[in-house]
N, C-alpha and C positions, 0 to 999 in steps of 0.2 A: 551414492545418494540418488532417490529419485527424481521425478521431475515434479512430484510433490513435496518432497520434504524439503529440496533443494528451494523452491520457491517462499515455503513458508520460513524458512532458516533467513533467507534476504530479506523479509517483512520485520524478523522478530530481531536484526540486527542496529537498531534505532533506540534501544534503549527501552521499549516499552512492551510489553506483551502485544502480541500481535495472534489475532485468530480472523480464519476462513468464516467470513461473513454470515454461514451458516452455519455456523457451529460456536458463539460468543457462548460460555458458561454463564446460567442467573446469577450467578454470586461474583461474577467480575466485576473487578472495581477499575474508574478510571484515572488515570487515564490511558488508553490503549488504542491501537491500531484493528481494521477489521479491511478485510482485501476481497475480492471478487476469485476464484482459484476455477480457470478452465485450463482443456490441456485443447492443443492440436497438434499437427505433422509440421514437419522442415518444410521452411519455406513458407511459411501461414503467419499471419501475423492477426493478433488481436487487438482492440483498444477494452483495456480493464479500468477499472476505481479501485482505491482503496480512500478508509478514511480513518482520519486522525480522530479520538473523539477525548476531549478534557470537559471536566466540571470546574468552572470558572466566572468570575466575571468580566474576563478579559478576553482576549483572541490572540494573546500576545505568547502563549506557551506554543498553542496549535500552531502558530503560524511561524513560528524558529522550526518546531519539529519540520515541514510542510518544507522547510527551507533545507534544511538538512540533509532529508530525502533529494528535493532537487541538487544538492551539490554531490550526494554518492553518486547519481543516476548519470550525470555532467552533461556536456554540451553533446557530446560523442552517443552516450549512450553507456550501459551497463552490462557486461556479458556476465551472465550465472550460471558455472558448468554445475552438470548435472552426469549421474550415469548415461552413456551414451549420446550426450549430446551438449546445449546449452540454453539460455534464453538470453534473447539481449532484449532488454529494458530501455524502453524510451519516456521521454516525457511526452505527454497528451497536449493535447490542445484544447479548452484553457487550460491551465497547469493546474490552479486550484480558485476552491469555490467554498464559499460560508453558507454552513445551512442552521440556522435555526432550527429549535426543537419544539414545537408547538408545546408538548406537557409540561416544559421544564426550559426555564430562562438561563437556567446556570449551564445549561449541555451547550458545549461547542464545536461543532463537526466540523473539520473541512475534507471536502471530499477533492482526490489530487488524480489526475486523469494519466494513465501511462499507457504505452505500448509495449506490447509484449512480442517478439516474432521466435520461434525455433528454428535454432542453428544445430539440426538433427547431423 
């Protein structure tokens, strides 16, 4: 598996559809994961988002998911082997953040901040 499929395979492993931020289909419904997907070389490390988004009145669905995620990820960190290499996943700094939707009161985002480094 590549170092793409391999990455969106650990997004969409959460229970919910998960797509490359640029690429959400019009017809998705939520609620669903949407991630940040860059690549670099061993030894490189990045700091990425993804975010969680539900239609709700609460923040209570997003924020178990948002929890979830921090417990796979754990204290250590996450490795995701990939063909020829892997990625270890960290958690970001803040972990996670509520964002409002200005068109729509029911949309509830959280956006969760990780680290990403290649272990080429």
């Amino acid at each position: 598996m590549d170092k793409v499929k391999a990455y969106t395979a650990f997004w969409n492993g959460f229970g919910l559809k998960a797509y490359d931020e640029t690429s959400v289909p019009d017809n998705s419904v939520m609620p669903y994961i949407t991630f940040e997907m860059m690549e670099d070389d061993f030894d490189n490390s990045l700091a990425l988002t993804a975010s969680i988004w539900y239609r709700s009145t609460s923040w209570t669905e997003s924020v178990e998911k948002a929890n979830e995620i921090r417990n796979a990820i754990g204290k250590g960190g996450k490795i995701v082997p990939y063909d020829g290499g892997a990625f270890w996943i960290k958690k970001g700094r803040p972990w996670a953040q509520h964002m409002a939707e200005d068109n729509d009161d029911s949309v509830r985002r959280t956006i969760i901040n990780i680290e990403v480094e290649f272990i080429d």
